[in-house]
Each structure stands twice: as C-alpha cells, then as structure tokens.
DSSP file (Angstrom, degrees, kcal/mol; ACC not computed):
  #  RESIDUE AA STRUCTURE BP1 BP2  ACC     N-H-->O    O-->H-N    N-H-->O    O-->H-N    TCO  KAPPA ALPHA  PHI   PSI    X-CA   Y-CA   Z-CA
    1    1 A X              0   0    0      0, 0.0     2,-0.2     0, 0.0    57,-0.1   0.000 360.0 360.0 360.0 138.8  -12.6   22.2  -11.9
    2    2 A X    >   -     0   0    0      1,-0.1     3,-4.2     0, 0.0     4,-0.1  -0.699 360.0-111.7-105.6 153.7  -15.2   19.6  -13.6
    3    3 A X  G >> S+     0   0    0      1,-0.4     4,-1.7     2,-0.3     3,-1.6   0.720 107.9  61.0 -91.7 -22.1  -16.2   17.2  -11.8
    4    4 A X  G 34 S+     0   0    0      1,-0.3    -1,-0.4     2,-0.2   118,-0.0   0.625  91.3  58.4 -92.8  18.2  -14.5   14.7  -13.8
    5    5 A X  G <4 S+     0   0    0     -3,-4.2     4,-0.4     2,-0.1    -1,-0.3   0.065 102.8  61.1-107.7  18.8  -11.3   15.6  -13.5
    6    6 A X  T <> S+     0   0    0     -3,-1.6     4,-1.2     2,-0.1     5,-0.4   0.345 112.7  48.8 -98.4 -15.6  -12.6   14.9   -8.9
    7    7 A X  H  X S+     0   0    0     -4,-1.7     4,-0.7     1,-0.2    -2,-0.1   0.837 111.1  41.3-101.5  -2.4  -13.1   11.2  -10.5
    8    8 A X  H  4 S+     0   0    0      2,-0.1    -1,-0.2     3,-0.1    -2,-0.1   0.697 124.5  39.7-101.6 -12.6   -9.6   10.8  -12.4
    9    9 A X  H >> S+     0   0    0     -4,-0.4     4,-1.6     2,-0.1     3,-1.1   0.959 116.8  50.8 -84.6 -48.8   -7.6   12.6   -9.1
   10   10 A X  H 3X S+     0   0    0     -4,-1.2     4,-3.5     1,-0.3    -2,-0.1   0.952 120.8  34.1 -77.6 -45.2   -9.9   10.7   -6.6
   11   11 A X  H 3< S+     0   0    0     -4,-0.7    -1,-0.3    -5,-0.4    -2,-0.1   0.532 108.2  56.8 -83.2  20.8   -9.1    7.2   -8.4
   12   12 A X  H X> S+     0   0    0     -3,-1.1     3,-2.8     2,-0.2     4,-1.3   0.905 108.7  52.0 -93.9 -72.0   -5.7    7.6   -9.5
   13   13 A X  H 3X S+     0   0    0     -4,-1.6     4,-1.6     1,-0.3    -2,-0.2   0.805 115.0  49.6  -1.7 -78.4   -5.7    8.2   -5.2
   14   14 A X  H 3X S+     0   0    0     -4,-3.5     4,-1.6     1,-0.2     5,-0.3   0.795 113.2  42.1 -33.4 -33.9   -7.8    4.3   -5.3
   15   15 A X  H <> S+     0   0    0     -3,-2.8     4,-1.1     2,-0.2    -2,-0.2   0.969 116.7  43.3-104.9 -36.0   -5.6    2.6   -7.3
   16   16 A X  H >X S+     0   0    0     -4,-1.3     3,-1.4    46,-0.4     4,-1.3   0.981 126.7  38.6 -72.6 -72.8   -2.0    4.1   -5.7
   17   17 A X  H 3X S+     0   0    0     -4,-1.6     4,-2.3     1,-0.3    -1,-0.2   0.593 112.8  54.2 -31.8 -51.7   -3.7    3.4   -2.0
   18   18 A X  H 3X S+     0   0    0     -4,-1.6     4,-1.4     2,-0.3    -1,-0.3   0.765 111.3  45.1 -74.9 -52.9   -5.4    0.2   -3.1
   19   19 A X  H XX S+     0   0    0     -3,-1.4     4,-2.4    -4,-1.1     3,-1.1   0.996 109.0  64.7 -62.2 -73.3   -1.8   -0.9   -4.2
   20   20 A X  H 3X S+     0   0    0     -4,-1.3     4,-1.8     1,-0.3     5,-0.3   0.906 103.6  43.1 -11.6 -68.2   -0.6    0.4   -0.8
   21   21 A X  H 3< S+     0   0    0     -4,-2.3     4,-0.3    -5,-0.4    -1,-0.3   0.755 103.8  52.9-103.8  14.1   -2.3   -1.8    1.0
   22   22 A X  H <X S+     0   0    0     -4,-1.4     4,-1.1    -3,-1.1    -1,-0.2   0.647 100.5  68.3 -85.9 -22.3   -2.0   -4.9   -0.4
   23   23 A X  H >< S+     0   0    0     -4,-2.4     3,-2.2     1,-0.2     4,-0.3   0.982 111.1  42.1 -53.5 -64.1    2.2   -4.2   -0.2
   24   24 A X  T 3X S+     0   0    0     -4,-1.8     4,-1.6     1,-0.3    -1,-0.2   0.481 110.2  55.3 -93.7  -4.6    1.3   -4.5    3.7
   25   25 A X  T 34 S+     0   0    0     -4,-0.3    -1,-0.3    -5,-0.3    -2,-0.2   0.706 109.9  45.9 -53.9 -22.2   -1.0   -7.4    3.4
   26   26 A X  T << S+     0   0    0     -3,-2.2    -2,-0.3    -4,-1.1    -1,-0.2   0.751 114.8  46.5 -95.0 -25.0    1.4   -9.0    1.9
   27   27 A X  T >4 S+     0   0    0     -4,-0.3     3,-0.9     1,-0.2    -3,-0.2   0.816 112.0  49.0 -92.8 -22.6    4.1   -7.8    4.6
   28   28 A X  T 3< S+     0   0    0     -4,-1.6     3,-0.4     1,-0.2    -1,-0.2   0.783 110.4  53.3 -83.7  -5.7    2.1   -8.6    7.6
   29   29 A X  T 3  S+     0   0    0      1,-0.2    -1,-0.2    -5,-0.1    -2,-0.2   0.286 116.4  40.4-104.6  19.1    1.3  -12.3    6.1
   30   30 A X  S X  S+     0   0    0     -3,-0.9     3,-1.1     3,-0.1    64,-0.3  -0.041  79.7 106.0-138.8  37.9    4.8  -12.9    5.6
   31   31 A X  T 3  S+     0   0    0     -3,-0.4    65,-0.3     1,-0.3    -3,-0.1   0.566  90.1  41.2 -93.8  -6.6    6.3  -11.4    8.9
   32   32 A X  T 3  S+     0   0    0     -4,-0.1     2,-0.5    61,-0.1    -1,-0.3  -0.450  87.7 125.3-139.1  53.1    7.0  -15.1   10.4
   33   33 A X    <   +     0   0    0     -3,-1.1    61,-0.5     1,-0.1     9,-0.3  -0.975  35.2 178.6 -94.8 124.6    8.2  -16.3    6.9
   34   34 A X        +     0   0    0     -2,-0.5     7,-0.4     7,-0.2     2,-0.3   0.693  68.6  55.8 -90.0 -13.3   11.6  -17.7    7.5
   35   35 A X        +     0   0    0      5,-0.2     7,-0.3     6,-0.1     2,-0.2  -0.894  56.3 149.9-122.2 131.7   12.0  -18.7    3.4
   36   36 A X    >   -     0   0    0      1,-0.9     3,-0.6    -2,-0.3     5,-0.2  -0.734  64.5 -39.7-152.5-173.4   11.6  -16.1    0.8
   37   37 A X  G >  S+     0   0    0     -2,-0.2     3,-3.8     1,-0.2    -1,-0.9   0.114 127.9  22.9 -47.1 175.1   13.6  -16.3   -2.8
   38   38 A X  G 3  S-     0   0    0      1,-0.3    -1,-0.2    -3,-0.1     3,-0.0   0.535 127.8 -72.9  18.6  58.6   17.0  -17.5   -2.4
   39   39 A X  G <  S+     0   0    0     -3,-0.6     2,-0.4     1,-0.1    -1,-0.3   0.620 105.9 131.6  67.4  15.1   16.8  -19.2    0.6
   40   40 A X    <   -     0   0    0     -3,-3.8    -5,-0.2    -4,-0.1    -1,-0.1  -0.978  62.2-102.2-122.9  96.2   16.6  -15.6    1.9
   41   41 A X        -     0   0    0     -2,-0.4    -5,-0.3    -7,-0.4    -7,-0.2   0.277  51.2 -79.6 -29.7 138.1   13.9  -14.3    4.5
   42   42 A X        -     0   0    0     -7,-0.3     2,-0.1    -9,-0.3    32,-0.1   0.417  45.7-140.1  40.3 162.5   10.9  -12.3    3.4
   43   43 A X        -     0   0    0     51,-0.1    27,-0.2    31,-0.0    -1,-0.1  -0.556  15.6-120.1-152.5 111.8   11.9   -8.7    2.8
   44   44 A X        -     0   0    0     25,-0.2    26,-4.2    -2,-0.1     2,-0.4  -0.020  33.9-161.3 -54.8 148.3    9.2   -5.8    4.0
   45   45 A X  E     -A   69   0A   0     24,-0.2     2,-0.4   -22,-0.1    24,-0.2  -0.931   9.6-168.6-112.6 138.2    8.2   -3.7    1.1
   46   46 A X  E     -A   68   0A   0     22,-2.1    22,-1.9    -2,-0.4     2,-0.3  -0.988  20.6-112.9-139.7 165.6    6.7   -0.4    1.0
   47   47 A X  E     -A   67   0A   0     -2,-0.4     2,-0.4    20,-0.2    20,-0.3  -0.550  19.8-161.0 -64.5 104.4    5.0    1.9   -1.7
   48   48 A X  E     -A   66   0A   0     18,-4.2    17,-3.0    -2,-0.3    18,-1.5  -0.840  12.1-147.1-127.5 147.4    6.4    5.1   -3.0
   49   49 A X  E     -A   64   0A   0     -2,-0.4     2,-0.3    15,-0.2    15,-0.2  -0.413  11.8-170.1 -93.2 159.2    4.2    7.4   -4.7
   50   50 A X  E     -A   63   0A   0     13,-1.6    13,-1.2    -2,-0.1     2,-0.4  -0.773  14.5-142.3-143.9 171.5    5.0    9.7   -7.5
   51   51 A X  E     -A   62   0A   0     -2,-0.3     2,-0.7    11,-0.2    11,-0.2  -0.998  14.7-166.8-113.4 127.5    2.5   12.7   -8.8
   52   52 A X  E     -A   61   0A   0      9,-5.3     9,-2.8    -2,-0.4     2,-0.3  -0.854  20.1-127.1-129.3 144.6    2.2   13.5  -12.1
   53   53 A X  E     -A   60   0A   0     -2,-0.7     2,-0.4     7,-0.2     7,-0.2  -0.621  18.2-138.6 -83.3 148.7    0.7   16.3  -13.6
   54   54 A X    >>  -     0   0    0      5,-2.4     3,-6.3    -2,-0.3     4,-1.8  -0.519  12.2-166.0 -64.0  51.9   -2.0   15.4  -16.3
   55   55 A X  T 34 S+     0   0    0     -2,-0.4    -1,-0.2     1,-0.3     5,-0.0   0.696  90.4  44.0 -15.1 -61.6   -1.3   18.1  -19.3
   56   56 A X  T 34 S+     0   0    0      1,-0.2    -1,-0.3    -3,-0.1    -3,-0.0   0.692 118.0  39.5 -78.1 -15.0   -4.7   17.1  -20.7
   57   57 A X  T <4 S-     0   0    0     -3,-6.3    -2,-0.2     2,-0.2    -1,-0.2   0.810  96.5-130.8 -70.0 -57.2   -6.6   17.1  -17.8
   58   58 A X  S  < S+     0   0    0     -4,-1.8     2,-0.3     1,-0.4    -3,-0.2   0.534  74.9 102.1 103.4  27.3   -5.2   20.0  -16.2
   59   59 A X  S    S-     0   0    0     -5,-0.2    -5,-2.4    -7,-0.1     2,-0.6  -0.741  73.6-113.6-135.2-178.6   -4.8   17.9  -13.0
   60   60 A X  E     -A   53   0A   0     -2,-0.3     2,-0.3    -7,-0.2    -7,-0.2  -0.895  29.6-160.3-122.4 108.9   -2.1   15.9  -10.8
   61   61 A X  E     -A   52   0A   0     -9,-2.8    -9,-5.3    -2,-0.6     2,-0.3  -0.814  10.7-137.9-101.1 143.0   -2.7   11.9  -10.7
   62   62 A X  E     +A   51   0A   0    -53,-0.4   -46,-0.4    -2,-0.3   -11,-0.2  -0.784  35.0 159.3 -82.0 119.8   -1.1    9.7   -7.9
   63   63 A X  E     -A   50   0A   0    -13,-1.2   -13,-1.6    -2,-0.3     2,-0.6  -0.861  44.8 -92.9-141.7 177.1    0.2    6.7   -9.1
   64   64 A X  E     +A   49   0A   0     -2,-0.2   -15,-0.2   -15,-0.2     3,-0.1  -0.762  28.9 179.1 -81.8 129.8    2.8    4.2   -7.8
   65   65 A X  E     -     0   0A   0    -17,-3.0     2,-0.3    -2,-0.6    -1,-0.2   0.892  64.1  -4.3 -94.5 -55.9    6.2    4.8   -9.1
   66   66 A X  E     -A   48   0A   0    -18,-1.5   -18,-4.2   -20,-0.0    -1,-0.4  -0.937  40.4-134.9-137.1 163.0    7.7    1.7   -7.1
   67   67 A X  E     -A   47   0A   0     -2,-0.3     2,-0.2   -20,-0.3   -20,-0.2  -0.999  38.1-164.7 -86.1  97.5    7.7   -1.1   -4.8
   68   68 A X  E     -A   46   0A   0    -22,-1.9   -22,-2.1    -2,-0.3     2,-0.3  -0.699   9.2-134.7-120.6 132.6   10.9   -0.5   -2.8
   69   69 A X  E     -A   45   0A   0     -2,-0.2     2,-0.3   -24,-0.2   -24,-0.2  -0.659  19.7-120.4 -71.7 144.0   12.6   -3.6   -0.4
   70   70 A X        -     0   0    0    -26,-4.2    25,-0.1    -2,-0.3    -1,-0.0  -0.607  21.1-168.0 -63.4 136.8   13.7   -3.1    2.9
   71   71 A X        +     0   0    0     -2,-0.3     2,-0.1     2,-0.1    -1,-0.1   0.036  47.7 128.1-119.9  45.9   17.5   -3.8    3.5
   72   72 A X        -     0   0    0    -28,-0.1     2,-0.4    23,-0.1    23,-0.1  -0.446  68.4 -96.7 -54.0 146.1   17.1   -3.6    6.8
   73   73 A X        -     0   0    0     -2,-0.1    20,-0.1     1,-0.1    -2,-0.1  -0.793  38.7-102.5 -89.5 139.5   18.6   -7.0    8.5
   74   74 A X        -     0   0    0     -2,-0.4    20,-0.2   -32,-0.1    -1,-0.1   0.172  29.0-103.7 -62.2 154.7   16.9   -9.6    9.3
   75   75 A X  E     -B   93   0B   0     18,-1.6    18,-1.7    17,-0.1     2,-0.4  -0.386  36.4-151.5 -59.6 141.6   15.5  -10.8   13.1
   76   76 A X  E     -B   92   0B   0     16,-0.2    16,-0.3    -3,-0.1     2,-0.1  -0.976  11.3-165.3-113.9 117.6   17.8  -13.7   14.2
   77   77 A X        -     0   0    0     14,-1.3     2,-0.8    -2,-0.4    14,-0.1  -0.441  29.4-124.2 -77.1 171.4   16.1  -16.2   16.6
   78   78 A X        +     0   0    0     12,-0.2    12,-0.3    -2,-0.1     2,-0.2  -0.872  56.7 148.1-104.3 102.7   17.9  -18.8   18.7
   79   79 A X    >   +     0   0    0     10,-2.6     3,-1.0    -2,-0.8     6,-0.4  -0.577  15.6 170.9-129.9  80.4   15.7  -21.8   17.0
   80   80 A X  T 3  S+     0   0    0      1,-0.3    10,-0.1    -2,-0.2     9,-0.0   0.258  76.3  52.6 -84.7  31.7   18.1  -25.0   16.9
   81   81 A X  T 3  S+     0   0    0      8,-0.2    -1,-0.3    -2,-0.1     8,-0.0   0.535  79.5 111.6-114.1 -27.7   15.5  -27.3   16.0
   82   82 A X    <   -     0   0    0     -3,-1.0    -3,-0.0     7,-0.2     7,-0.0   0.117  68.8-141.3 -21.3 137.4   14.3  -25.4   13.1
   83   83 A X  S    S+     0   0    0      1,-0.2    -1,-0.2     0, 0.0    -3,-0.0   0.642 110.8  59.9 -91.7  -2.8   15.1  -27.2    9.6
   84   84 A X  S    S+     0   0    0     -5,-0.2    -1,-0.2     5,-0.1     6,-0.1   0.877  86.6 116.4 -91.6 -58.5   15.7  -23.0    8.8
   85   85 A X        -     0   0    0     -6,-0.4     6,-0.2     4,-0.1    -7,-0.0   0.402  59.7-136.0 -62.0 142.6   18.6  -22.8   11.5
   86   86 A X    >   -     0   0    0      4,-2.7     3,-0.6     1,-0.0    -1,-0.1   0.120  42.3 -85.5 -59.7-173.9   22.3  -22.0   10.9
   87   87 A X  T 3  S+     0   0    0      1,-0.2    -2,-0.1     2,-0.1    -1,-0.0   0.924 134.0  51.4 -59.3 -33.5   24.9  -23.8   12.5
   88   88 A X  T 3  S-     0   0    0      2,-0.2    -1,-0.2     1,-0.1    -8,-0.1   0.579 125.3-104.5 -97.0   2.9   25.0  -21.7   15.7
   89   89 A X  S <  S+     0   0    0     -3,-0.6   -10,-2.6     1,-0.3     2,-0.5   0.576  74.2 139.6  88.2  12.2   20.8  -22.6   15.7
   90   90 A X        -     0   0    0    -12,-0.3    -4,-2.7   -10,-0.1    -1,-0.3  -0.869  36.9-159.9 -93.2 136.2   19.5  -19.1   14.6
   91   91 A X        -     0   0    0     -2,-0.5   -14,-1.3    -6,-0.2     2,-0.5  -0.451  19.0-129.5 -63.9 150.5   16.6  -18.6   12.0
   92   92 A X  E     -B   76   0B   0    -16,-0.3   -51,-0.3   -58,-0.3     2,-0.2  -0.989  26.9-171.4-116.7 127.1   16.3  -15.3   10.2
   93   93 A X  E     -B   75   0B   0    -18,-1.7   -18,-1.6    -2,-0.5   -59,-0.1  -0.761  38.0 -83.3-109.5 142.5   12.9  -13.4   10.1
   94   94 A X        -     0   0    0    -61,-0.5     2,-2.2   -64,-0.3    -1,-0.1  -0.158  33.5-126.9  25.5  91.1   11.8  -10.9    8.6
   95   95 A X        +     0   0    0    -23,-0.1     2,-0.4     1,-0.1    -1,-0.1  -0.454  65.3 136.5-114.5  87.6   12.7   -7.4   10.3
   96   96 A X        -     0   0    0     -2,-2.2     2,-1.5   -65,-0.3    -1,-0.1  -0.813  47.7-151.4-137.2 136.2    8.8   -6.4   10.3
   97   97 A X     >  -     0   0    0     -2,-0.4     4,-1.0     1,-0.1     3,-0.3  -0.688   8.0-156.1 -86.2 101.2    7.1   -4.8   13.1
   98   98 A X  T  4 S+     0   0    0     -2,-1.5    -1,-0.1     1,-0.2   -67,-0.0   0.373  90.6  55.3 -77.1  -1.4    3.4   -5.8   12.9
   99   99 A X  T  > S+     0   0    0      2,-0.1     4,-1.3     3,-0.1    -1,-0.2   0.651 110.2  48.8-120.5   4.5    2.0   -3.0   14.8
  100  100 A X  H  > S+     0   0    0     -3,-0.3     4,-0.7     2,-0.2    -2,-0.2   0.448 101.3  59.2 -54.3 -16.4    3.6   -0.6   12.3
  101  101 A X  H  X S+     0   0    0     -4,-1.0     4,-1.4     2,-0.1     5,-0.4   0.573 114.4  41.4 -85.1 -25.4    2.4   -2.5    9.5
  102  102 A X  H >> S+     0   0    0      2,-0.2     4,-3.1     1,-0.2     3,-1.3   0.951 111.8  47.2 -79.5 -61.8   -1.3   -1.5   11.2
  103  103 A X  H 3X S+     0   0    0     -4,-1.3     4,-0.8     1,-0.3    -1,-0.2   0.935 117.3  50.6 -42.8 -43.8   -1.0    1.9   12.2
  104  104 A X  H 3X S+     0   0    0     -4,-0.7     4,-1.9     1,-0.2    -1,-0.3   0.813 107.9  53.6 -83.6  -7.2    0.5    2.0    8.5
  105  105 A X  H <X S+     0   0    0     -4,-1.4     4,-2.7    -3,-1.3     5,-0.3   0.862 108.0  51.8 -59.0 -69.6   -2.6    0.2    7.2
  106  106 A X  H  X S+     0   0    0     -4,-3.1     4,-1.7    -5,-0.4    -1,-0.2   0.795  99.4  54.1   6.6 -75.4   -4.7    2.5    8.7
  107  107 A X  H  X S+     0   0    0     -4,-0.8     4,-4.1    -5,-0.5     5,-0.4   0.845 113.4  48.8 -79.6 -61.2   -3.3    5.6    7.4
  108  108 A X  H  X S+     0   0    0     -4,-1.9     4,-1.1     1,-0.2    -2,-0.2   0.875 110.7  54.4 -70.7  -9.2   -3.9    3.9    3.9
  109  109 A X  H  X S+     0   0    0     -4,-2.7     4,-2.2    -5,-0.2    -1,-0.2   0.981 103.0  53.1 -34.6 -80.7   -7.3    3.0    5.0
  110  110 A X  H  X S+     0   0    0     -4,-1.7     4,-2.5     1,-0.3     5,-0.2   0.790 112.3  48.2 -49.6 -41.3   -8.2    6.4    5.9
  111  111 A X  H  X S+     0   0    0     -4,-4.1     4,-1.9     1,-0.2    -1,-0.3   0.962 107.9  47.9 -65.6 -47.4   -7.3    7.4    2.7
  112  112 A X  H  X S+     0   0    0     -4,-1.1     4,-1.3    -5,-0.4    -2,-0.2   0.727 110.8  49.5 -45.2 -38.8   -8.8    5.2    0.8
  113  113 A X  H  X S+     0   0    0     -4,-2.2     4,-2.3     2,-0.2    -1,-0.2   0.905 107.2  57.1 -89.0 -54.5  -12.1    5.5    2.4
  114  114 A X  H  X S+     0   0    0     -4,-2.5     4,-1.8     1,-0.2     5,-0.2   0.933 108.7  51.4 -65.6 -18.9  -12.0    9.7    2.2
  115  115 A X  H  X S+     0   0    0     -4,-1.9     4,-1.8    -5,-0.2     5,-0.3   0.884 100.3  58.9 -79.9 -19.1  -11.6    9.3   -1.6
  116  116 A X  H  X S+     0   0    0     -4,-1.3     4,-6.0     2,-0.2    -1,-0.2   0.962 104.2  50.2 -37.9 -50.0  -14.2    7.3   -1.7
  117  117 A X  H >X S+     0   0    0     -4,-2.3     4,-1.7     1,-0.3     3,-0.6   0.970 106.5  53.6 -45.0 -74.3  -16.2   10.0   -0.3
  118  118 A X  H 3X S+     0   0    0     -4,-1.8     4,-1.5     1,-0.3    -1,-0.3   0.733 107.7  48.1 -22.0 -39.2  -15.0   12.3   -2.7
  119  119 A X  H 3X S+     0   0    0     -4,-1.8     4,-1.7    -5,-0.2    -2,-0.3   0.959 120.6  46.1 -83.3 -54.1  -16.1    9.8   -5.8
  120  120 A X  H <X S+     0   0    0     -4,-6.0     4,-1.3    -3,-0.6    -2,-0.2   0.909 112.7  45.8 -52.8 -50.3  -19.7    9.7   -3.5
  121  121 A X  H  X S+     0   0    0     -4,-1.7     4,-2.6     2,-0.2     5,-0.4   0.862 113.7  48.8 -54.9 -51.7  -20.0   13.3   -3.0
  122  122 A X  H  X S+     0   0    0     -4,-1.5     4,-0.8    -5,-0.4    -2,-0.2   0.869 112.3  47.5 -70.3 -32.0  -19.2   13.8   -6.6
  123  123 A X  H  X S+     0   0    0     -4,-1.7     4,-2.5     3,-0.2    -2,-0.2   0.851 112.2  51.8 -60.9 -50.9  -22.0   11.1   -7.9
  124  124 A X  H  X S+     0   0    0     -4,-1.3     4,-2.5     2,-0.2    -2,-0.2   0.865 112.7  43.3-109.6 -50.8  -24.5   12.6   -5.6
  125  125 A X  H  X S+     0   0    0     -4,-2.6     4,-1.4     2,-0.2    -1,-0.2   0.825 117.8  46.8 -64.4 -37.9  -23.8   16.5   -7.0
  126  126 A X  H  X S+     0   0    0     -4,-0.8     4,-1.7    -5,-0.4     3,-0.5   0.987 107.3  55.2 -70.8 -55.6  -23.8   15.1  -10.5
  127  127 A X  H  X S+     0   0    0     -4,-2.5     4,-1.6     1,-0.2    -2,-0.2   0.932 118.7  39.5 -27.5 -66.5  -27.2   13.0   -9.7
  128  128 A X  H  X S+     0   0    0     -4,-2.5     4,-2.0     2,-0.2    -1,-0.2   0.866 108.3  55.9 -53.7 -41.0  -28.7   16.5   -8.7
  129  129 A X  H >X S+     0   0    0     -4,-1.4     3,-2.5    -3,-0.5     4,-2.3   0.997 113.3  40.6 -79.2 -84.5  -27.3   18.6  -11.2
  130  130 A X  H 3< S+     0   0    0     -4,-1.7     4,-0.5     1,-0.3    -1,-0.2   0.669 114.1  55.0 -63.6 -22.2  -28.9   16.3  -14.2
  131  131 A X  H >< S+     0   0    0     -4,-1.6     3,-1.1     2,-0.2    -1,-0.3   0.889 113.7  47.2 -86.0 -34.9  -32.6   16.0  -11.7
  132  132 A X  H << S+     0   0    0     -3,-2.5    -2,-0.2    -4,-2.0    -3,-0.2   0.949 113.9  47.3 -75.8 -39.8  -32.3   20.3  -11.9
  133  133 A X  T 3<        0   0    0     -4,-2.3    -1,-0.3     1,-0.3    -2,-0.2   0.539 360.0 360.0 -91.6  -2.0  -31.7   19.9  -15.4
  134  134 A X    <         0   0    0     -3,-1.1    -1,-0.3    -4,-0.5    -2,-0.2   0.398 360.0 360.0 -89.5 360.0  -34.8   17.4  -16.3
C-alpha cells in the first residue's frame, strides 16, 4: 500500500464522518423544533455509509450514500397554550433522544479524530522518508 492511497481512504473516512456529524448537529439543534416543512415537526436524520471499491486506486473509499428520515412518530406534549397545539392542546416534537444524539456524536468523533491520526502519521513518515532521501 502507498501511502497515498492511507490519504484517499483516511479522507474519504473525513468527509463521510464530517457529513455524519453535522446530520446530528443538525438533529440535536432541532430536537425542541415543533415546525419543520409542512407544518410537520423536525424529523431525526441519520447517515448511511456505503464503500466503494476504487478500481484505480486498488482501495475502498467511504462515502455517504444517503441521508435517511426517521418515521418514527413524533413526541406529543400536552401544551394548550402553544400557537403549535391541536385541538385536544398537544404539540408534536420531534422523537429525538438527545443523549443518543451524543453518545452517537462521539462515536463519529472518535472516528474522525483516529483518521486524522492516520493523515498525521502518514505526513510525518513521508516528512522522514524525503529527510533519508536528501
């Protein structure tokens, strides 16, 4: 393996992750939206990943294939003052769980951060490799 095919796997890895976690920025800053399109609550999204091999590379990049809604139903509160509420005085929220949207933040952290390494690790070998060869 050449060490540039560890900087197209490890940022193919950035860009799907990167992607990743703005889907759950976006779901934990709309998780007490009561209005989304159509008059219709928020709906959590999450990220599904696809691999594809790279024929000319000879390697397998991670990319996002989609951005999938939940259809999960939405939280009803009893809020009869709300300008949201139905007749019987519930709003509908969102049905997102904000300390699953962390734990899953996290995870796409963690990832993020060890491909970094990889892209560091791989700059620093390369750095050496070219100082052997001057």
């Amino acid at each position: 393996m050449k060490l540039s095919d560890l900087f197209g796997m490890a940022g193919s890895v950035l860009g799907a992750q990167a992607t990743r976690i703005r889907t759950i920025s976006e779901n934990l800053a709309n998780a007490d939206t009561a209005f989304g399109k159509d008059d219709l609550p928020y709906r959590r999204r999450t990220t599904v990943f696809q691999s594809k091999l790279d024929r000319a590379q000879g390697f397998e990049k991670v990319s996002v294939r989609e951005i999938v809604e939940d259809d999960s139903e939405a939280q009803l509160r009893y809020e009869p003052n709300h300008p949201l509420a139905d007749a019987k005085g519930y709003v509908r929220y969102p049905d997102i769980n904000p300390i699953l949207e962390m734990a899953d933040l996290r995870d796409a952290e963690r990832s993020y951060k060890a491909n970094m390494q990889i892209v560091e690790s791989a700059k620093r070998l390369l750095r050496t490799t070219l100082d052997v060869i001057r």
